[in-house]
N, C-alpha and C positions, 0 to 999 in steps of 0.2 A: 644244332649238332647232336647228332646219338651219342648212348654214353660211349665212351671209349673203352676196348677193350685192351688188358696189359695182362703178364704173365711175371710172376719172381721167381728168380732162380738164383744160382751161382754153383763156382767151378774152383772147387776147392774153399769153400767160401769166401771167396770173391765175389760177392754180390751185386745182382742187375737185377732195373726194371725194364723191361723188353713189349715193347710198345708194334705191335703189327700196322703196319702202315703201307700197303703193297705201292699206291699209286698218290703216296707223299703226301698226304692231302692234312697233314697235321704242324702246324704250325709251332715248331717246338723249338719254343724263346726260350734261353738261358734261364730266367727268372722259372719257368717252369721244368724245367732239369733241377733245380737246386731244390725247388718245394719236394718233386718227388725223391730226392734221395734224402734228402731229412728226414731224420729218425723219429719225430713227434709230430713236427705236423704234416707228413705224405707217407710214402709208404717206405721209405727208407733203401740206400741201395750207395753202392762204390760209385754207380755210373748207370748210364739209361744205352739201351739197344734199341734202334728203330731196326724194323724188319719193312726196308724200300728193295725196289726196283731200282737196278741203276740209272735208266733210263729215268725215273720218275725224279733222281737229283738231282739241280743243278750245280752242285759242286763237285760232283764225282768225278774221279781224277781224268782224264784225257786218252782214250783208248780202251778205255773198260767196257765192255762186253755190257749191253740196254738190257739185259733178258736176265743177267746174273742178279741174285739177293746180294747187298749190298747192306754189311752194316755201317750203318750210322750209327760212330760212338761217341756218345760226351760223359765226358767228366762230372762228378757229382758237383762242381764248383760250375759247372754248365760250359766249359770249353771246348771245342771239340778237338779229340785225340787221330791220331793217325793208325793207332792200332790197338788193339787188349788180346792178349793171349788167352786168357781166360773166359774173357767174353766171347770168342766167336767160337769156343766148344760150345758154351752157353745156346749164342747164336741157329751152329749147325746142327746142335740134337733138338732145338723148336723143330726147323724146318724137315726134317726128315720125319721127326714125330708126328708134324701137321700133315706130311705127306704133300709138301710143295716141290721136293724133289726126287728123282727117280733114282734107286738104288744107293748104297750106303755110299760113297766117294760123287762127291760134288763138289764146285769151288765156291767162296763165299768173298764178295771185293769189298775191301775197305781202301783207305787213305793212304794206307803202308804198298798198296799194290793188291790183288787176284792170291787167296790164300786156299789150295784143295787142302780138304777135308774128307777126312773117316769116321763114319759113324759105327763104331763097335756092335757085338750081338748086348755086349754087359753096361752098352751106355756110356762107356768112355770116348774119347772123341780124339783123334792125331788130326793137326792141326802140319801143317807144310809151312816154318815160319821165316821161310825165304833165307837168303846169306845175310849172314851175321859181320859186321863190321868193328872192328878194335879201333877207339879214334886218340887211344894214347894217354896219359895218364893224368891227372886233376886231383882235387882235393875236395873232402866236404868236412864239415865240423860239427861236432855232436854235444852239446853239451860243456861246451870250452876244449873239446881234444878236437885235434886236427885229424882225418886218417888221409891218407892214400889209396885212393882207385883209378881203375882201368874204367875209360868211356869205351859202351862199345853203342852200339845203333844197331836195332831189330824193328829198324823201319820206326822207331821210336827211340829220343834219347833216356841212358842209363848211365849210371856210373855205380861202381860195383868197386866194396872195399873190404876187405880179409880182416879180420879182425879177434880176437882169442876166444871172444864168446858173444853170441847173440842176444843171450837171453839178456846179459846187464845192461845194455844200449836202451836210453832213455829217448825215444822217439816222438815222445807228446808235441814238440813243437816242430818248426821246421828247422831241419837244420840246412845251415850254409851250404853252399857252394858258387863254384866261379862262375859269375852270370853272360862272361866276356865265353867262354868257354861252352856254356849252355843257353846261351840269347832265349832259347824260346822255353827254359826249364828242363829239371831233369828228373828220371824218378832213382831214388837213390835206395840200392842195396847192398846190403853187410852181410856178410855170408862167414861164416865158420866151419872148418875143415872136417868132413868125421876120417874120411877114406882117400882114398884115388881116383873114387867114381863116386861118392859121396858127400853132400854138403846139408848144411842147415841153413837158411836166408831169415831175413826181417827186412820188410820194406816200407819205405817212405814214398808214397806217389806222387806225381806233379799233381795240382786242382784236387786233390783226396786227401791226402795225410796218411798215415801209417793203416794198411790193408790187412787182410788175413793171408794176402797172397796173389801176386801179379803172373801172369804166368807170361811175356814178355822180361820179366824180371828173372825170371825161372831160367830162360835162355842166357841170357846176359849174365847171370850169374852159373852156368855152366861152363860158358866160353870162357868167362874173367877165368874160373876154377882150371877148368884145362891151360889157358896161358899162364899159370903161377909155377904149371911141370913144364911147362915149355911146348905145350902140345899144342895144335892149332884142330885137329879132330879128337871124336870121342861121345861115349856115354856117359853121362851123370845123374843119380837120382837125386833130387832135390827137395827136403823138407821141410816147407813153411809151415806155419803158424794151424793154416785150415787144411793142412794135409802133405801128400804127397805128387810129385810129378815124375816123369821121365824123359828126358834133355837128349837128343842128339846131335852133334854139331858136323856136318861134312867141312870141304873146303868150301862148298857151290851153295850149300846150302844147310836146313836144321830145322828139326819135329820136335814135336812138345804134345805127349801124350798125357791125360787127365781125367778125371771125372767131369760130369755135369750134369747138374740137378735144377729139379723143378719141384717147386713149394707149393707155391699157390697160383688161382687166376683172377678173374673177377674186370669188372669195371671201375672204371671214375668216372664219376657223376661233372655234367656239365655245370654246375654252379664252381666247383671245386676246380678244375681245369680254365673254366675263361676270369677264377679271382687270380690267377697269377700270368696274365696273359705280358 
């Protein structure tokens, strides 16, 4: 095998390794997802981007367009996700950058469904993150305190809990929640109030741990914010930890606009790639 090549980035620093891969032909086992997001021994990252052909996965969902890029997202714990708000700005400014697609609005298909995308003149990236779903209300536990949140589903589960302030929330572990409720895990965030159209968040990921910043989480925590005024549409600017985003929620649907940055590129050497096969 040649050496492989890979790109780092992240979006709002939410950080990916982004692995181009057009005609699938890389074999990437869990065990190797976890090496490379390890922070000491690979190159460190939230989660890994394959950059495939849909046509080149075989698990890509049922109806998806052969010809569309297609990311393949896993987890830094090596599981694969249904969606990262964050990563396929990540994602779409690779592919427009690399010049694999024509003119700034294209679609990008993941797990969650076929997501159009805007690539900006300044490098930010709107993202179309489909309708947003309220799945009612649960509990997680931080620390010995219990809170209360709103489940909502952005094509990924969330649960989303208001809380006086973000900054004191002790996130180092995982904290609880209803697993009858969330079967397949959930990513949990706490948000605190600035405005009407304003929040602060801190997240805890499913397979991650506590991020710089989800942006799936971004959404879910605009819509939780609008459902506490009673609203079910709206704008919200939303400030994590790695920055800033901008949330809009229709009734049919909801954008998540963001930075996205590239750091580095380089290869991995095949001794390093086939010790963690």
């Amino acid at each position: 095998m040649v050496a492989i090549p890979f790109l780092k980035g992240h979006g709002t620093e939410n950080d990916f390794v982004l692995l181009p891969d057009p005609d699938g032909d890389l074999d990437l086992t869990a065990s190797r997802v976890q090496a490379l997001c390890d922070r000491q021994r690979g190159l460190g990252a939230d989660g890994v981007l394959r950059v495939v052909r849909t046509k080149a996965l075989p698990d890509a969902p049922a109806g998806s367009d052969g010809d569309v890029w297609f990311m393949d997202y896993r987890n830094a714990d090596g599981s694969v996700a249904e969606m990262c708000g964050n990563g396929v700005r990540v994602f779409a400014r690779y592919l427009s950058d690399a010049g694999l697609v024509d003119g700034p609005e294209f679609p990008v298909g993941s797990r969650a469904g076929v997501r159009p995308t805007t690539v900006h003149p300044d490098g930010t990236v709107t993202v179309g993150m489909g309708r947003v779903r309220l799945l009612g209300n649960s509990t997680t536990t931080v620390t010995g305190t219990t809170h209360t949140g709103l489940g909502v589903d952005v094509g990924n589960p969330h649960l989303v809990s208001v809380v006086d302030s973000v900054a004191e929330l002790d996130l180092t572990a995982q904290p609880g929640f209803d697993r009858e409720f969330f079967p397949h895990g959930v990513n949990l965030e706490f948000i605190e109030t600035i405005g009407p159209a304003e929040i602060r968040m801190r997240v805890h990921e499913r397979g991650v741990g506590e991020t710089r910043s989800c942006g799936t989480g971004t959404v879910a925590a605009a819509a939780a914010a609008l459902a506490a005024q009673g609203r079910t549409t709206g704008a919200v600017t939303v400030h994590i930890p790695g920055g800033t985003v901008h949330v809009t929620i229709d009734e049919d649907t909801s954008t998540l606009t963001g930075p996205a940055s590239f750091v580095a590129e380089g290869t991995l050497t095949d001794s390093w790639w086939n010790s963690y096969a």
